[in-house]
C-alpha atoms as a printed R data frame, in Angstrom:
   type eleno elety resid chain resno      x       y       z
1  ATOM     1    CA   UNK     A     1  0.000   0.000   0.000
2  ATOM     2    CA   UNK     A     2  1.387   3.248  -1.145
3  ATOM     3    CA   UNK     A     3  2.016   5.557   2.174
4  ATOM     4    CA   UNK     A     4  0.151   8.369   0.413
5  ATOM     5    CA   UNK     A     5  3.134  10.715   0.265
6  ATOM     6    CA   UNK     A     6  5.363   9.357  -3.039
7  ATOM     7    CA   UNK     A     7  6.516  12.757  -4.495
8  ATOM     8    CA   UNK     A     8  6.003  12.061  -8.127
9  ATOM     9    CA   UNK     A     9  7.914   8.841  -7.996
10 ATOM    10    CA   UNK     A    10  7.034   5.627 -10.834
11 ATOM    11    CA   UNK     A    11  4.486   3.400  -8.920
12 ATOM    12    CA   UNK     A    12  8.040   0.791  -8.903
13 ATOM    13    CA   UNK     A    13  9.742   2.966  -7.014
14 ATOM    14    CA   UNK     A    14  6.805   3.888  -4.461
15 ATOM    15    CA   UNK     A    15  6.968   1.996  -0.879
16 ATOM    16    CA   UNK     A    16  4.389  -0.763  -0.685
17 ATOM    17    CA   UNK     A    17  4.147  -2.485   2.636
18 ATOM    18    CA   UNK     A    18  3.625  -6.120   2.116
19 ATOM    19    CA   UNK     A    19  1.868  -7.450   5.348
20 ATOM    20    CA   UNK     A    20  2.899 -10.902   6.200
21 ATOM    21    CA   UNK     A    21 -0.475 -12.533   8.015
22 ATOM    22    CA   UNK     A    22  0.191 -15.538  10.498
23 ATOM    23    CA   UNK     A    23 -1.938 -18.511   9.415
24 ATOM    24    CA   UNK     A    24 -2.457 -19.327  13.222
25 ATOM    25    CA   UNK     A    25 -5.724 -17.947  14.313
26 ATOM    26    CA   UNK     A    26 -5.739 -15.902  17.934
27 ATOM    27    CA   UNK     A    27 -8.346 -18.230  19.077
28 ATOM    28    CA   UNK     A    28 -6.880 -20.758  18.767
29 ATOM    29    CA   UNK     A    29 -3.286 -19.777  20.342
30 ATOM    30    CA   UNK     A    30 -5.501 -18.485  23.827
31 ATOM    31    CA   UNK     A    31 -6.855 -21.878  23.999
32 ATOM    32    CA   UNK     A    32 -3.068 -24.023  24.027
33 ATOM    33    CA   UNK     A    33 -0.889 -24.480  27.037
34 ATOM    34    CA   UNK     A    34  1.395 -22.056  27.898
35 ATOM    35    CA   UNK     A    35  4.363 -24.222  26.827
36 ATOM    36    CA   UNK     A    36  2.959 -24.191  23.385
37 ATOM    37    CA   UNK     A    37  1.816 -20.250  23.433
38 ATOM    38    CA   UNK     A    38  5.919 -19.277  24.662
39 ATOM    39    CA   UNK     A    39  7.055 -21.993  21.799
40 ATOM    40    CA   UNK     A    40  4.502 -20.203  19.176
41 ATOM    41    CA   UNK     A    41  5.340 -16.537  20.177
42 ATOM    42    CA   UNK     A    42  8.868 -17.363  19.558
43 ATOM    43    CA   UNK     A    43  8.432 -18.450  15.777
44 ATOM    44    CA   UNK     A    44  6.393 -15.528  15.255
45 ATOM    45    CA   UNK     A    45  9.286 -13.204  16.956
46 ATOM    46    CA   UNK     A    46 12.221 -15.225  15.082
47 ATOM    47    CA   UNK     A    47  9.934 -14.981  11.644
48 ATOM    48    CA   UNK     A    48  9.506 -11.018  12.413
49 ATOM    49    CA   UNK     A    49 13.385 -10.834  12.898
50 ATOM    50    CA   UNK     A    50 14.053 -12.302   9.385
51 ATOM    51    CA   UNK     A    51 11.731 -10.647   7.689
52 ATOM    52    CA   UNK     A    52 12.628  -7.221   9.070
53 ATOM    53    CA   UNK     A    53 16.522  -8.054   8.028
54 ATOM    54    CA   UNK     A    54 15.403  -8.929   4.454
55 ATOM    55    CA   UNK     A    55 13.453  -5.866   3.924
56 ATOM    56    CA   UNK     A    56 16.760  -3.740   5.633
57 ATOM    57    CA   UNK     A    57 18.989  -5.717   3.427
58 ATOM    58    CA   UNK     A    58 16.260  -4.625   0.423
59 ATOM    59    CA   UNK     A    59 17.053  -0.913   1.441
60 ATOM    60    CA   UNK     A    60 20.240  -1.065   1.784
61 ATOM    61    CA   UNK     A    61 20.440  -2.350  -1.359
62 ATOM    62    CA   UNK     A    62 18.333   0.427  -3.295
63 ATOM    63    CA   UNK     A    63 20.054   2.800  -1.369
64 ATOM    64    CA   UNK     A    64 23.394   1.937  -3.212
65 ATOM    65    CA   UNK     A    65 21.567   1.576  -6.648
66 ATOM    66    CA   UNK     A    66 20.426   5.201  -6.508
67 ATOM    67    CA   UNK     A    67 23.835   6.103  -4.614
68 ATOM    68    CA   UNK     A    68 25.415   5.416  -8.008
């Protein structure tokens, strides 16, 4: 989704936000132990973590594209 401020740019250079869902319903998370709710909330924070360095690594990238 476009952040609503692209300054003229191409719509391929504009920042869209892809949201990543997590296929595990809330519902169903509140209702398992609390073994398996630390276990799940851990994959969701180590899956965060990656995605957040491939989208740095994505800037960093374009940064030095339009550095040169």
């Amino acid at each position: 989704m476009p952040s609503g401020d692209e300054g003229g740019l191409p719509s391929a250079l504009q920042w869209n936000r892809i949201i990543i869902y997590d296929p595990v319903p809330e519902w169903w998370i509140r209702e398992a132990d609390a073994q398996l709710q630390r276990e799940l909330v851990v994959i969701r924070l180590e899956t965060m973590q990656k995605i957040l360095q491939v989208q740095s690594e994505g800037l960093a990238a374009a940064m030095n594209v339009l550095r040169q």
